[in-house]
C-alpha positions as CSV (number, residue, x, y, z in Angstrom):
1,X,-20.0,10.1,37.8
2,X,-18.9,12.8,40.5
3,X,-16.3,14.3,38.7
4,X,-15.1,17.6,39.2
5,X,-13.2,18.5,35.4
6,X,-10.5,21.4,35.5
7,X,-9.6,22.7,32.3
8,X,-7.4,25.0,34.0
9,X,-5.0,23.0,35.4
10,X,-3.5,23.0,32.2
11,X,-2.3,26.7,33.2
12,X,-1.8,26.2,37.0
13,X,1.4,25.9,38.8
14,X,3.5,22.9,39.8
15,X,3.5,22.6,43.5
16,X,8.2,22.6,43.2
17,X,8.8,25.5,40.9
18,X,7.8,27.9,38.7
19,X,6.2,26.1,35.7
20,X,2.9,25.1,34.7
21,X,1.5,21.9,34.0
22,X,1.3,22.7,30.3
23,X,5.4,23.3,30.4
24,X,5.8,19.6,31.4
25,X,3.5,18.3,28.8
26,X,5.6,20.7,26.2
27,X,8.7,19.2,27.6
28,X,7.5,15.7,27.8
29,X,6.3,15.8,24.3
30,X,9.9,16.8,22.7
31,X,11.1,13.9,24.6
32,X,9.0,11.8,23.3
33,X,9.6,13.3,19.7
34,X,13.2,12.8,20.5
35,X,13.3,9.1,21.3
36,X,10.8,8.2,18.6
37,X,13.0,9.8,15.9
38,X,16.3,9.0,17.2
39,X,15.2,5.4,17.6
40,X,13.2,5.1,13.9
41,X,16.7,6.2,12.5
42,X,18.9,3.1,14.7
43,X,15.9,0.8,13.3
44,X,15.6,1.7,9.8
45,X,19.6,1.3,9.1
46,X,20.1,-1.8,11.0
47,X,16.6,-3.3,9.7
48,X,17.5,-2.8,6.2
49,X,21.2,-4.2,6.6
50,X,19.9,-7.1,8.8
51,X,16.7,-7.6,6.7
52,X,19.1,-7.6,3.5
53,X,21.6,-10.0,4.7
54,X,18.7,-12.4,5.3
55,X,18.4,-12.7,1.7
56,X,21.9,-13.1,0.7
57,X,23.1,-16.4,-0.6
58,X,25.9,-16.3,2.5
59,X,24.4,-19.1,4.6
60,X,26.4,-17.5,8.2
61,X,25.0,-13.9,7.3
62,X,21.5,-15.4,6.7
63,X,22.2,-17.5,10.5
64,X,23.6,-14.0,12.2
65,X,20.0,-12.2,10.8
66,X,17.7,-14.8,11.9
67,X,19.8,-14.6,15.2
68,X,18.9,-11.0,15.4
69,X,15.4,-10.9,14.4
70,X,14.2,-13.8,16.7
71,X,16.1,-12.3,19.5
72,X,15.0,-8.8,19.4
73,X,11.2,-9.8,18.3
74,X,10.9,-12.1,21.3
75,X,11.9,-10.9,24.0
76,X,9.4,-8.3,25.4
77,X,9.7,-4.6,25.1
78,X,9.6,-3.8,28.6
79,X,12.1,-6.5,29.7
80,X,14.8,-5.5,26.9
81,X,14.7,-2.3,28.5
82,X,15.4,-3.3,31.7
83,X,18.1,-5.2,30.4
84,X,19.7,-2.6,28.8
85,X,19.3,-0.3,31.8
86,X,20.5,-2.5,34.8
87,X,22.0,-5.7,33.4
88,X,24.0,-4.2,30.8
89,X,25.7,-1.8,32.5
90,X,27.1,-4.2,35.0
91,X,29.1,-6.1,32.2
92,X,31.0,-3.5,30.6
93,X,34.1,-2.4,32.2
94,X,34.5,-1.3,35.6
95,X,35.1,2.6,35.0
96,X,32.8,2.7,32.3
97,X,30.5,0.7,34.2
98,X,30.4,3.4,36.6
99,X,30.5,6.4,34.3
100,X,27.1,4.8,33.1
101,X,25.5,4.4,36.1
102,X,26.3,7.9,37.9
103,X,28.4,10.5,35.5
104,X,26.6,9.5,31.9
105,X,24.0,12.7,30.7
106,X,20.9,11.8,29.8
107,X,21.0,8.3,30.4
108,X,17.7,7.1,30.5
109,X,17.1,8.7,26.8
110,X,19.9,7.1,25.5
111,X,18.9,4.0,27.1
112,X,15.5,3.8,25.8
113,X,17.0,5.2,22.8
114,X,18.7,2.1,21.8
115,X,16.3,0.0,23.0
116,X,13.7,1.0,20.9
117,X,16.1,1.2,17.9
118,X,17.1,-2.3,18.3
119,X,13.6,-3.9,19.4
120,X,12.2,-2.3,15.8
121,X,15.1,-3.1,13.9
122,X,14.2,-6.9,14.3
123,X,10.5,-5.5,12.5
124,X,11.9,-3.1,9.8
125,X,14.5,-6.5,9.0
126,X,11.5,-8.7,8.5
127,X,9.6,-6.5,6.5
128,X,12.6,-5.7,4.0
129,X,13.3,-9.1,4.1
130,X,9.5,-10.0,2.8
131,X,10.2,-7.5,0.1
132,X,13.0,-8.5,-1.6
133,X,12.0,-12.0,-1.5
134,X,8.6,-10.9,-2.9
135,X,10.3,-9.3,-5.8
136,X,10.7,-11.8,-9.1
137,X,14.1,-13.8,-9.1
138,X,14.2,-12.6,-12.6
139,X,15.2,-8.9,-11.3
140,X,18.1,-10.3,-9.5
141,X,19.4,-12.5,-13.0
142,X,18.7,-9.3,-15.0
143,X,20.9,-7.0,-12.8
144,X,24.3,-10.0,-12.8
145,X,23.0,-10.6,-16.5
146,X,24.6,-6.8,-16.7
147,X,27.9,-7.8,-15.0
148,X,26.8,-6.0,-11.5
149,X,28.2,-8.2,-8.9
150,X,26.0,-9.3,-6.1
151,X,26.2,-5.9,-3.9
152,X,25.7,-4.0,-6.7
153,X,22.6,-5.7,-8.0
154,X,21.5,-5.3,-4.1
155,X,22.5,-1.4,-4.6
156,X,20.8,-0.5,-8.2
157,X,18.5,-3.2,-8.7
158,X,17.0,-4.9,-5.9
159,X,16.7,-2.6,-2.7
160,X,15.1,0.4,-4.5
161,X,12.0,-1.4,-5.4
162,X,11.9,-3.4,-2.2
163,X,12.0,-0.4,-0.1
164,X,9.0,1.1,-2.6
165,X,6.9,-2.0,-1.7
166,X,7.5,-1.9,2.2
167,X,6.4,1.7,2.9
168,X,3.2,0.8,3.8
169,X,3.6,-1.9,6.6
170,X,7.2,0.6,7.4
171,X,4.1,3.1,8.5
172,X,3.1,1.2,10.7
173,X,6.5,0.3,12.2
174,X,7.0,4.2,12.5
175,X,3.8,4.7,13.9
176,X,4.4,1.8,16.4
177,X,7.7,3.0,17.7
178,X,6.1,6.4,18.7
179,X,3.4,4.3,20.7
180,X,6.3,2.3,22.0
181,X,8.1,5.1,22.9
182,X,5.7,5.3,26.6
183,X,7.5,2.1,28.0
184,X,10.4,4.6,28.7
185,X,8.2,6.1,31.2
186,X,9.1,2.9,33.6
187,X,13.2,3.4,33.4
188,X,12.2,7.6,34.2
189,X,12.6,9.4,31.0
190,X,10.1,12.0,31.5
191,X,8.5,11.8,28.3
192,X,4.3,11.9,27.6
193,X,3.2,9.0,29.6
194,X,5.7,9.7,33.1
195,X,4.7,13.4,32.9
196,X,0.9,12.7,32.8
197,X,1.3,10.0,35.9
198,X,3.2,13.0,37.5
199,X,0.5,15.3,36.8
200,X,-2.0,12.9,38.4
201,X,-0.2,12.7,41.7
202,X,0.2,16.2,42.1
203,X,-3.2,17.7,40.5
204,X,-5.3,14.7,41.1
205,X,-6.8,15.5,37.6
206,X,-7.4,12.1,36.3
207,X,-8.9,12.3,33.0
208,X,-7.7,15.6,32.2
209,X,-3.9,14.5,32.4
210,X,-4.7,11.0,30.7
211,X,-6.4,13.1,27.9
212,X,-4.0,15.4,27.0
213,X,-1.0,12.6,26.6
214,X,-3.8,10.7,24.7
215,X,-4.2,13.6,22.0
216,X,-0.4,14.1,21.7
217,X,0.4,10.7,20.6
218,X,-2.6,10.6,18.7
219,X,-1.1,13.8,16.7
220,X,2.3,12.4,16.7
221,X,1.3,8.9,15.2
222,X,-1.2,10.7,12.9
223,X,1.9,13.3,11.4
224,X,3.6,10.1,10.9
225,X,1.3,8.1,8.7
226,X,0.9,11.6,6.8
227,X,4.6,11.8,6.3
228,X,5.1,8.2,5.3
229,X,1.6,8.4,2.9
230,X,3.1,11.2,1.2
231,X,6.7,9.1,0.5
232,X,4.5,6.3,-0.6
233,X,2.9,8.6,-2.8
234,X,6.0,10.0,-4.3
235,X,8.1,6.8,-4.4
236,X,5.1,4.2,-5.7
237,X,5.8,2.7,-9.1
238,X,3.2,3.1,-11.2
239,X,1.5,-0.2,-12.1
240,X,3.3,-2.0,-9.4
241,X,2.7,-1.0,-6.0
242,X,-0.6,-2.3,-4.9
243,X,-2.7,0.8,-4.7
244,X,-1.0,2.6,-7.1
245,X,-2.8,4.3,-10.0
């Protein structure tokens, strides 16, 4: 292989401006920190409502999850985003129509934002849904046994020890979505994967542009499984949780 590595480049100077590679891979990096976390946030709240009212005994609300889940979970990443960028826009009204397309900051973060929120929400749903419905029936008679009506058997009874048991594939999910996060790359945010493509055009450094966005989102996935180890850890119910000592 006639390769000629440069592990300066790093350190040398954009051909427009006064920064340095290594300031666009900073940059990129808290973008893709950014849309990761914002997006986790937008997935865990509507996965667990959706996920949730897939288990009620409300027949419509258990239609209106399904609805979302199969929607969101098959329909491709990269053509949801799309969607949301160009389609969307066009069906909203006509001055907010064009506030979004030419006046609206940051548009393609919020754009994959969202995307990414609601793409994951349909996976968080399915895994609380698996949860609750892999908890005994008898938890649910106990808490309305008590006089707790339905929500509030959900609230004090149910939903704290599903949430314990779905940690682990939840890691994954989290894990996932800062993987996922590199398909914003194609709508322009300049996150980890657009900055190392730029940095290929301009330094020609192949492998060591392609390397340094592969050791970021190694990092980044690897904080999260230690984050989401360590609430598994502190949350696990002794005796319960498989795994737990």
């Amino acid at each position: 292989m006639n390769y000629h590595w440069n592990w300066g480049v790093y350190l040398e100077q954009v051909s427009a401006g006064d920064e340095t590679y290594l300031d666009w891979i900073i940059s990129a990096l808290g973008w893709t920190v950014a849309v990761s976390m914002s997006a986790w946030v937008i997935a865990l709240v509507l996965g667990a409502i959706v996920g949730t009212l897939r288990t009620t005994p409300n027949r419509w609300l258990v239609m209106l999850g399904n609805a979302w889940v199969e929607f969101f979970r098959n329909v491709p990443l990269l053509v949801q985003l799309f969607l949301w960028f160009f389609v969307v826009p066009e069906f909203l009204p006509a001055k907010l129509s064009m506030w979004v397309k030419q006046d609206m900051p940051a548009k393609e973060f919020f754009t994959a934002t969202i995307c990414l929120g609601l793409f994951t929400s349909a996976r968080v749903a399915e895994q609380v849904r698996a949860g609750i419905q892999s908890l005994p029936r008898g938890q649910k008679m106990a808490g309305l046994a008590m006089g707790f009506t339905l929500a509030q058997t959900y609230r004090y009874v149910i939903l704290p020890m599903a949430f314990r048991i779905v940690i682990p594939p939840l890691t994954s999910e989290f894990m996932n979505i800062i993987k996922n996060s590199a398909v914003a790359f194609a709508i322009g945010l300049m996150e980890l994967t657009f900055i190392s493509r730029q940095m290929i055009e301009e330094s020609g450094q192949v492998f060591e542009s392609l390397l340094a966005a592969t050791v970021l989102y190694t990092i980044c996935a690897f904080a999260a499984n230690r984050v989401m180890a360590f609430i598994e850890k502190r949350t696990r119910v002794p005796g319960y949780i498989a795994g737990a000592k």
